[in-house]
C-alpha positions as CSV (number, residue, x, y, z in Angstrom):
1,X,20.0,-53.8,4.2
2,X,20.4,-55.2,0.7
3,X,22.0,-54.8,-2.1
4,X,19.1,-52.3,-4.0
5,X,18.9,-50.3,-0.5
6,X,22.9,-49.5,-0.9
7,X,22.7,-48.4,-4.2
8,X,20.2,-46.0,-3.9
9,X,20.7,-42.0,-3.6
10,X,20.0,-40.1,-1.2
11,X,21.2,-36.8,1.0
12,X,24.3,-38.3,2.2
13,X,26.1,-39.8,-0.8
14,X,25.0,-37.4,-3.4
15,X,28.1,-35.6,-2.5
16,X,30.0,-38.6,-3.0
17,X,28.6,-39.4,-5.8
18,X,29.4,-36.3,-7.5
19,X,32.9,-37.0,-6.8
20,X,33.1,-39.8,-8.3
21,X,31.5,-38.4,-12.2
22,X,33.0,-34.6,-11.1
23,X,35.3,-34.9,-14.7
24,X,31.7,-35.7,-16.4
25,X,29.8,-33.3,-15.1
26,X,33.0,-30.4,-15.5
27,X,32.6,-31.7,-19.0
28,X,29.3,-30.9,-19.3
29,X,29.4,-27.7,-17.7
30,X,32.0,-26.5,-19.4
31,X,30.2,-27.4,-23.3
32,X,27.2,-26.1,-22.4
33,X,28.6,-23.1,-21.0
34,X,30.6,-22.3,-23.9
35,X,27.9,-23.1,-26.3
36,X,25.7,-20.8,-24.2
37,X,28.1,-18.4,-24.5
38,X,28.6,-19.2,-28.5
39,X,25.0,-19.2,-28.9
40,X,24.3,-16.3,-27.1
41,X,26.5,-13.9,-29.2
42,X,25.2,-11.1,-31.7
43,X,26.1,-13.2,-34.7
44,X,22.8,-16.0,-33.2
45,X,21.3,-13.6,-30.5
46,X,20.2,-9.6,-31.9
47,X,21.5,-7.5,-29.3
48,X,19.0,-4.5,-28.1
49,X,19.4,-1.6,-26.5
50,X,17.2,0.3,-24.3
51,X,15.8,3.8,-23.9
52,X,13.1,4.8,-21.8
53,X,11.0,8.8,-20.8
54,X,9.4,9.0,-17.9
55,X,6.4,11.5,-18.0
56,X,3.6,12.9,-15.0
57,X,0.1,13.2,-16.3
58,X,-1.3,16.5,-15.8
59,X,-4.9,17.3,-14.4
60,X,-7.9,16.9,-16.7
61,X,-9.3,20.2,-17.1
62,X,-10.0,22.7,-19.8
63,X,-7.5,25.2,-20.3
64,X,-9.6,28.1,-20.6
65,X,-11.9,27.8,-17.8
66,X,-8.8,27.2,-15.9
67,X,-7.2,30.5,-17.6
68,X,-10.3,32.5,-17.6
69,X,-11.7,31.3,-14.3
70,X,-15.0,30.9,-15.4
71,X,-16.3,28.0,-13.3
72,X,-16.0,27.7,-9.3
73,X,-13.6,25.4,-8.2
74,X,-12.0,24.5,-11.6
75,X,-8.8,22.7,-10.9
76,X,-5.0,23.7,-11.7
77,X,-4.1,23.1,-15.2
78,X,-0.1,23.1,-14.3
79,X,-0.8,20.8,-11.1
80,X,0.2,17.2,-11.7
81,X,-2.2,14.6,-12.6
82,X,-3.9,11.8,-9.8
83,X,-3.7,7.9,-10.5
84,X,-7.2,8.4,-12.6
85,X,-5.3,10.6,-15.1
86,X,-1.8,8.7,-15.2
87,X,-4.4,5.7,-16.1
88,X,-5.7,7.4,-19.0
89,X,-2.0,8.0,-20.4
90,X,-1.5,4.6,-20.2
91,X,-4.6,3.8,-22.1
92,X,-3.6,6.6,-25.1
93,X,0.2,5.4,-24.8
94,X,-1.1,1.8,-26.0
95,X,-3.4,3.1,-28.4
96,X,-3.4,2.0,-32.3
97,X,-3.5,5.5,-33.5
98,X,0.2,5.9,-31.9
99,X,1.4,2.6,-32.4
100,X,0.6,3.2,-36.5
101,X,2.3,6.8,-36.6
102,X,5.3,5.2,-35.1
103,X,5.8,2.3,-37.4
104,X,4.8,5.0,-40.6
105,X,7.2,7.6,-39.1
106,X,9.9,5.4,-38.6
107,X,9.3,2.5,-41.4
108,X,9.5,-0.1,-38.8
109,X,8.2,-2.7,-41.3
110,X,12.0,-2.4,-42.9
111,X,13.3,-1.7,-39.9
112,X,12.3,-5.0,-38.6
113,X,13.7,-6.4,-41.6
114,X,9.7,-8.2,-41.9
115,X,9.7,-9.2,-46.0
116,X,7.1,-7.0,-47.4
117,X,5.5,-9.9,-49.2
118,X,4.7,-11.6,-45.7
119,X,1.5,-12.6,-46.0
120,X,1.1,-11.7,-42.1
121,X,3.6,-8.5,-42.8
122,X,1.3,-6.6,-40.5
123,X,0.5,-8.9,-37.8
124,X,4.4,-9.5,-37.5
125,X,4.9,-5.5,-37.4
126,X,2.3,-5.1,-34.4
127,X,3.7,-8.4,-32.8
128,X,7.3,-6.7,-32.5
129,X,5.9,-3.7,-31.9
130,X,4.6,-4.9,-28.5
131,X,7.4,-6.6,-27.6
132,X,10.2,-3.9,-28.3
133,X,7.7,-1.0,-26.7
134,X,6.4,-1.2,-23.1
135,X,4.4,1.7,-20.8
136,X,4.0,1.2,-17.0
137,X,3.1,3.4,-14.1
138,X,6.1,4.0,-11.3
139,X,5.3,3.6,-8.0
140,X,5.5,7.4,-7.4
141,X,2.5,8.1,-10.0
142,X,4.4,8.9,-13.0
143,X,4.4,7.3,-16.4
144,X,7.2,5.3,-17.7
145,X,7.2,4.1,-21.5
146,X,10.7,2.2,-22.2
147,X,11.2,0.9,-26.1
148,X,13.8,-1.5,-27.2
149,X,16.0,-1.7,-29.9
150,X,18.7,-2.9,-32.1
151,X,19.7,0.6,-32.7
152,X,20.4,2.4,-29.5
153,X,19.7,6.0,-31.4
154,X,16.1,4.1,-33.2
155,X,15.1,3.1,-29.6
156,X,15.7,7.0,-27.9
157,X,13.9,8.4,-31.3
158,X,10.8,6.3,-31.1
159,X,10.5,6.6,-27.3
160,X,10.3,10.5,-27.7
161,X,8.1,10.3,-30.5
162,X,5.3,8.1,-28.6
163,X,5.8,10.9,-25.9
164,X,5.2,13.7,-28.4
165,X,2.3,11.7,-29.8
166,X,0.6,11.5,-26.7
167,X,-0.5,15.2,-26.7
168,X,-1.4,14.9,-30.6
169,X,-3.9,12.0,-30.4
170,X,-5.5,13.6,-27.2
171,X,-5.6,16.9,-28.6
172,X,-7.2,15.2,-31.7
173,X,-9.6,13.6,-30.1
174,X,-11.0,16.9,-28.0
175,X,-10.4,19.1,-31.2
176,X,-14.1,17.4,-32.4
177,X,-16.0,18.3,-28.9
178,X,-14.1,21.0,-29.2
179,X,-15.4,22.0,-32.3
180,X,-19.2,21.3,-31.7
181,X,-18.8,23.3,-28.3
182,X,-17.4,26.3,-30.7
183,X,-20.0,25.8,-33.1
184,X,-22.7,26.1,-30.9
185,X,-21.3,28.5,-28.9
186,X,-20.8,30.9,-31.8
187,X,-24.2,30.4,-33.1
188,X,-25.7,31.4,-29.7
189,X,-23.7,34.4,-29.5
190,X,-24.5,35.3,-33.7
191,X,-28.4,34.7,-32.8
192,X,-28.5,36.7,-30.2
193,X,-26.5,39.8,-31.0
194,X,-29.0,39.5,-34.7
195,X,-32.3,39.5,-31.7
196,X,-31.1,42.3,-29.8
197,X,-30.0,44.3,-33.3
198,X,-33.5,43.8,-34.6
199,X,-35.4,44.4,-31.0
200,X,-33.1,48.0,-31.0
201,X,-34.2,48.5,-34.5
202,X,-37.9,48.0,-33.7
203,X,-37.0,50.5,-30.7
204,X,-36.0,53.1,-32.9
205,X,-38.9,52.9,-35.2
206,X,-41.1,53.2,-32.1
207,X,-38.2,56.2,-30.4
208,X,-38.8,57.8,-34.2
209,X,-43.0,58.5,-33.5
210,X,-41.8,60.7,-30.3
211,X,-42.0,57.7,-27.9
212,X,-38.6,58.0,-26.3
213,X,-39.4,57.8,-22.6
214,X,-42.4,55.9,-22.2
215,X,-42.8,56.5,-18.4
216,X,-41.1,60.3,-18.2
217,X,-43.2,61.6,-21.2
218,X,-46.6,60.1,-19.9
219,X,-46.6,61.6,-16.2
220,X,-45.4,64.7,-17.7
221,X,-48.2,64.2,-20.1
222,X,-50.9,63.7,-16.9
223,X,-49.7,66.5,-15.3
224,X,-50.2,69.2,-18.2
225,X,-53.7,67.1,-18.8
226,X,-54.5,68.2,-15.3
227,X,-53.6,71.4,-15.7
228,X,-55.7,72.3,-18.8
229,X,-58.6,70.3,-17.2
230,X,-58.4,72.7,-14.6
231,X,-58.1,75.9,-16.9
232,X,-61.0,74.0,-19.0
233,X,-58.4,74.3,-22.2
234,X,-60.7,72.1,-24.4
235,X,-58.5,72.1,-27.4
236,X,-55.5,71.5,-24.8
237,X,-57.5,68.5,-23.5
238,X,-58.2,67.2,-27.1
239,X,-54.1,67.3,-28.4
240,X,-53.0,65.7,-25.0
241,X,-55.8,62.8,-25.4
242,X,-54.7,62.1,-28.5
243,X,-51.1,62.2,-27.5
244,X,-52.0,59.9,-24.4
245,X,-53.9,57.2,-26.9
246,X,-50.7,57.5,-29.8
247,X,-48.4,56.5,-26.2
248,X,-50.7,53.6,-25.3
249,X,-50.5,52.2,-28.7
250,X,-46.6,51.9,-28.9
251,X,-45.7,52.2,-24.8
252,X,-46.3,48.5,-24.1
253,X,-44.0,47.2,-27.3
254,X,-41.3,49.9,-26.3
255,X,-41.4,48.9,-22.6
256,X,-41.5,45.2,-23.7
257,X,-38.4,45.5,-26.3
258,X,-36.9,47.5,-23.5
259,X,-36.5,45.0,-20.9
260,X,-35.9,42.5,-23.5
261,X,-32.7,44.8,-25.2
262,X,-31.6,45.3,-21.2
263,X,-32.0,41.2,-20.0
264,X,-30.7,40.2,-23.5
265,X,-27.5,42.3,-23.7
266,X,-26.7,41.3,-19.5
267,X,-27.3,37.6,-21.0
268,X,-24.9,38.9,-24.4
269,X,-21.7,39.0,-21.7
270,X,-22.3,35.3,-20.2
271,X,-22.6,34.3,-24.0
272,X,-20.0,35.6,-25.5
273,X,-17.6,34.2,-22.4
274,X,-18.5,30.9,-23.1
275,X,-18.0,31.6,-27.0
276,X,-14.4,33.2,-25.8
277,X,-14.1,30.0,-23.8
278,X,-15.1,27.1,-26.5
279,X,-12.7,29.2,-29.4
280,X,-9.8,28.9,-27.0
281,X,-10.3,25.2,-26.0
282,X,-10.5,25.0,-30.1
283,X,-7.5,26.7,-30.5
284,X,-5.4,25.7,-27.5
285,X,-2.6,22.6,-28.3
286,X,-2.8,21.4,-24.5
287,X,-0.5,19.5,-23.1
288,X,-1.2,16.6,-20.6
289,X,2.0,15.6,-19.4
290,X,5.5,16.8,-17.8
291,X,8.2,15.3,-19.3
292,X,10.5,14.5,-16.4
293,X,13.4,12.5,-18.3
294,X,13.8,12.3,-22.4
295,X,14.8,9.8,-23.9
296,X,18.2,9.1,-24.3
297,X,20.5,7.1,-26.6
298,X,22.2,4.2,-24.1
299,X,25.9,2.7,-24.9
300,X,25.3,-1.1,-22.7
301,X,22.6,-3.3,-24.6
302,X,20.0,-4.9,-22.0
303,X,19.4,-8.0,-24.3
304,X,20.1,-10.6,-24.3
305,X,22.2,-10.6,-20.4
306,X,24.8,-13.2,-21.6
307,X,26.0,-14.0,-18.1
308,X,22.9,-14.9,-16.8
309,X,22.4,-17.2,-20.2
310,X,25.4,-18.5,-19.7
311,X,24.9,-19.4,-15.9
312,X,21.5,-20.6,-16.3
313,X,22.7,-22.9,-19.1
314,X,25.8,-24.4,-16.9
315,X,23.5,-24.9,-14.0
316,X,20.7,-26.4,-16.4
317,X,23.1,-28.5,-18.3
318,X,25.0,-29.9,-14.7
319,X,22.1,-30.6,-13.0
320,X,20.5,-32.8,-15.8
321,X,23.6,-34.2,-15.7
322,X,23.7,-35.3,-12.5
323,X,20.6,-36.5,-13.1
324,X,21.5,-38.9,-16.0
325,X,24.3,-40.1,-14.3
326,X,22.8,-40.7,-10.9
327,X,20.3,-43.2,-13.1
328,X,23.0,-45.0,-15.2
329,X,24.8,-45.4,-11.9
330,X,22.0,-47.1,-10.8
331,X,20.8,-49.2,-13.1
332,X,24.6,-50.3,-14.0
333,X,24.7,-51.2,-9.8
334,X,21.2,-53.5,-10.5
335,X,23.3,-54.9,-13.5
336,X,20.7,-53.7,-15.6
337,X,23.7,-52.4,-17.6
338,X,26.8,-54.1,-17.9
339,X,30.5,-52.1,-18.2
340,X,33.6,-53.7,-19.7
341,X,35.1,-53.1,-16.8
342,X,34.1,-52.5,-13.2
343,X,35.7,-51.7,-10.0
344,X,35.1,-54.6,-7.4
């Protein structure tokens, strides 16, 4: 074996080697843990602190057809939400409209101490924004939204405040279907209350000639025909004609605007539940979530984890160390590089 095959490292004299440079590579360890440590402290490193709600969705369904019971097989309104819905939080939890209430409400742009005449002042807003504020669903269905922060009190306040704002923007967003379901809905139920009004109007003209009971009064108006027929009561037979011919000429609009004032006001109750229906769902402030923890203001800050800086450094720092050596070892061995003084 020569002299290059003896110098080189392997498994069984890497332990001996570190022996031998243990003082440099304690050296080492020990600066870069203390500058870890140094660097690592709230004076270079912002400390943050974290607060988190966790929220289940609730079930996608109107409230007043749930309330009201309108439509077969509508589900629970108080029953908790499936994977679909806790989906849709998530997608409304990261949603602009909340994300700019929150940094309005809260004036995260000084908060964040971003200059105001940044010429990226917004994109650096948004940037922190998404890194201090986080949403995720749990394994057990429910919604979790955690938010960091330098201020432990900030961090609780704007986690709350994104919970509360879920229910705004959603309600915001229904209250225009909402609206055009009221709208037209109302103007159903207007329309046809004016059609039956002016069909019992037209009734009552027809009710005022003596036509009150189109079917009653012409069989009783047959009957007496017979009769004077039969005593051969010409004038009798003349007046209950001409009685007969005035009923023909109005019996087929009041039997018409009777069955229409009979279907239309059946039709009137179905309307006017769905108009009782869209002004609740206008009305209502749902909400689609169950809050199962608030936020709450935390004393330990979760960033930066010094120790784990600080070991990851040490370990970084003596492992390049050993490293470096293990190559000026070697190439001071080939002679490449030449000590003052070396041990025989």
């Amino acid at each position: 074996m020569d002299k290059t095959q003896q110098t080189d490292f392997d498994s069984t004299n890497i332990f001996m080697f570190i022996i031998r440079w243990w003082k440099h590579l304690a050296i080492i360890c020990a600066v870069a843990a203390i500058a870890a440590a140094i660097f690592s402290a709230p004076f270079f490193i912002t400390p943050k602190y974290e607060a988190a709600t966790t929220m289940f969705p609730s079930q996608s369904v109107s409230l007043s057809r749930s309330v009201l019971g309108t439509a077969a097989g509508t589900k629970d309104f108080l029953q908790y939400g499936d994977i679909d819905d806790a989906e849709r939080l998530l997608q409304v939890l990261g949603a602009g409209a909340i994300r700019e209430r929150v940094i309005e409400r809260f004036n995260l742009i000084e908060h964040y101490e971003i200059p105001k005449d940044h010429p990226y002042v917004y994109t650096q807003v948004h940037r922190q924004y998404q890194d201090n504020v986080s949403s995720r669903r749990t394994e057990y269905g429910a919604v979790e939204v955690s938010v960091r922060d330098k201020d432990p009190a900030m961090a609780a306040k704007i986690a709350n405040e994104i919970s509360a704002l879920v229910d705004t923007v959603q309600n915001e967003m229904r209250y225009e279907r909402a609206l055009m379901a009221y709208q037209t809905a109302k103007n159903q139920y207007t329309d046809l209350q004016e059609e039956i009004k002016n069909a019992e109007d037209s009734l009552q003209a027809i009710m005022q000639q003596g036509v009150y009971d189109y079917e009653g009064q012409t069989a009783m108006l047959f009957r007496q025909l017979a009769k004077d027929i039969s005593a051969q009561n010409v004038d009798g037979i003349r007046a209950l004609e001409e009685k007969l011919d005035e009923m023909g000429d109005y019996g087929g609009s009041f039997m018409h605007l009777t069955n229409y004032i009979k279907e239309s006001s059946e039709n009137l109750a179905t309307v006017h539940r769905r108009y009782q229906e869209a002004k609740a769902d206008l009305e209502s402030f749902v909400s689609f979530k169950f809050i199962i923890d608030e936020a709450q203001e935390t004393e330990r800050k979760v960033y930066p984890v010094r120790w784990l800086i600080v070991v990851l450094s040490t370990f970084a720092a003596g492992f390049l160390g050993v490293v470096i050596l293990m190559i000026y070892s070697n190439l001071e061995n080939k002679g490449i590089i030449k000590t003052k003084s070396k041990k025989k």
